[in-house]
C-alpha positions in Angstrom: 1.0 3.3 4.1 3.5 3.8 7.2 6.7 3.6 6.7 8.5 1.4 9.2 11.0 4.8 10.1 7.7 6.8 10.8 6.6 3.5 13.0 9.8 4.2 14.9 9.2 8.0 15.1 5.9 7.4 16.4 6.8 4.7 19.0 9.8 7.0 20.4 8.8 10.5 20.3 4.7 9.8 21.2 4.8 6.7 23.3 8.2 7.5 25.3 8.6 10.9 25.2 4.6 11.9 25.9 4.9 9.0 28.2 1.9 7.4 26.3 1.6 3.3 26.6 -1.2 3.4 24.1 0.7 4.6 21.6 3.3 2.3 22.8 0.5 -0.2 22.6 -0.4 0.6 19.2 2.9 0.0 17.5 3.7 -3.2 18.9 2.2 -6.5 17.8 0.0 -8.9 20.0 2.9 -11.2 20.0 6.3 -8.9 20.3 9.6 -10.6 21.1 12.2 -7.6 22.4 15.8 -8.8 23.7 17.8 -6.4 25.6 16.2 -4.3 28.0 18.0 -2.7 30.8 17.0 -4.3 33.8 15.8 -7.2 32.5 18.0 -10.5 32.1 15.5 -12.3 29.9 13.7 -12.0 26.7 10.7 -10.3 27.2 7.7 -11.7 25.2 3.9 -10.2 24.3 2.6 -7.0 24.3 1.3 -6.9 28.2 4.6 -8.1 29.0 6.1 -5.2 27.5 3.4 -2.5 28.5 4.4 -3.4 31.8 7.8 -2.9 31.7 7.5 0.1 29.4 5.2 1.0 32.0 7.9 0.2 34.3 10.4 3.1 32.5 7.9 6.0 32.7 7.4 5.4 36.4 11.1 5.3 36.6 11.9 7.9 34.5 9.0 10.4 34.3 11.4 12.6 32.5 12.7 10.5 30.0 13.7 12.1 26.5 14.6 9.5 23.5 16.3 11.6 21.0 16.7 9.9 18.0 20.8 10.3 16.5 20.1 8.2 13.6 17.7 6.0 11.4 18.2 3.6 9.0 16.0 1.4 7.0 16.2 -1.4 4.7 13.1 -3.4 3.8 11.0 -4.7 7.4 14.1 -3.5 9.4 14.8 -0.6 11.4 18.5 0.2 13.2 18.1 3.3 15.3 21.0 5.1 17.1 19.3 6.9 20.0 20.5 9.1 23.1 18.2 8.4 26.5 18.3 10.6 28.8 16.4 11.9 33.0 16.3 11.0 36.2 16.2 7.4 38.0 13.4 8.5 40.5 12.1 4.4 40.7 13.7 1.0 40.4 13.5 -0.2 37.2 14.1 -4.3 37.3 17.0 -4.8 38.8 18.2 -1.0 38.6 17.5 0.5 41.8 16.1 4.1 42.1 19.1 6.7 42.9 17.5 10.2 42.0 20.4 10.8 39.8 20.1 11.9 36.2 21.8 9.9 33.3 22.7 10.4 29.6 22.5 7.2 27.9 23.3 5.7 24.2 22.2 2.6 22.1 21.8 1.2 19.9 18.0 -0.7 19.1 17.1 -2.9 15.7 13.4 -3.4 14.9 11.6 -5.4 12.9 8.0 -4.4 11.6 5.4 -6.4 10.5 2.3 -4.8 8.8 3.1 -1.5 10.3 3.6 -2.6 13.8 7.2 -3.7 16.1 7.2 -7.1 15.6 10.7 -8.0 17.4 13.4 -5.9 18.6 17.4 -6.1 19.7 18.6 -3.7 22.2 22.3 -3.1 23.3 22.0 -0.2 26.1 25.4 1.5 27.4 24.3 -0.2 30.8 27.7 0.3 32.4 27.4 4.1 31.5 24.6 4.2 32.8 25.3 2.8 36.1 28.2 4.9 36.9 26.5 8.4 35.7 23.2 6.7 38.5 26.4 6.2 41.4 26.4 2.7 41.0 29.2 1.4 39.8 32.3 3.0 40.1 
């Protein structure tokens, strides 16, 4: 059996950092719920409409690296402390393309459900990240 960590570990380090949407694919449910995403005001609900906005961040940021800080698990949950960090090279919702790089940290809780991301909370540095992309001063 997966563990939910090694869900996580598969997600990040295979689907974002091979830039790979069917492994992204594959570790989501049918019906995912994820709050939080930079760029996006509202919830974003079901899996196509998160493929196309994790489609949305390799497009953006072909040279995105997740690098995983810490992971902590506790039954169906998962609370990951990650850095994010490349190079705005496309708008990404409402965060227009600047072809500056960024270092980025969050903060993301998952919950699994029979080995796959059922619903997730982020809470992004955003303002970090706008002033390291020159736009916010």
């Amino acid at each position: 059996m997966t563990t939910p960590k090694a869900v996580i570990r598969r997600y990040t380090d295979a689907g974002y950092n091979e830039n790979n949407p069917a492994v992204i694919e594959e570790t989501v449910t049918d019906d995912v719920v994820v709050h939080g995403l930079p760029g996006i005001e509202d919830t974003v609900r079901g899996v196509d409409a998160y493929l196309d906005w994790a489609g949305d961040v390799i497009r953006a940021i072909p040279d995105a690296d997740v690098e995983i800080e810490s992971l902590l698990s506790e039954d169906d949950m998962v609370a990951v402390h990650w850095t994010m960090s490349g190079t705005m090279e496309d708008d990404l919702g409402d965060i227009p393309a600047t072809g500056e790089t960024f270092d980025v940290r969050a903060l993301a809780i998952f919950r699994i459900e029979d080995g796959q991301i059922a619903e997730k909370w982020y809470n992004v540095d955003e303002v970090g990240m706008m002033e390291q992309l020159g736009l916010r001063d």
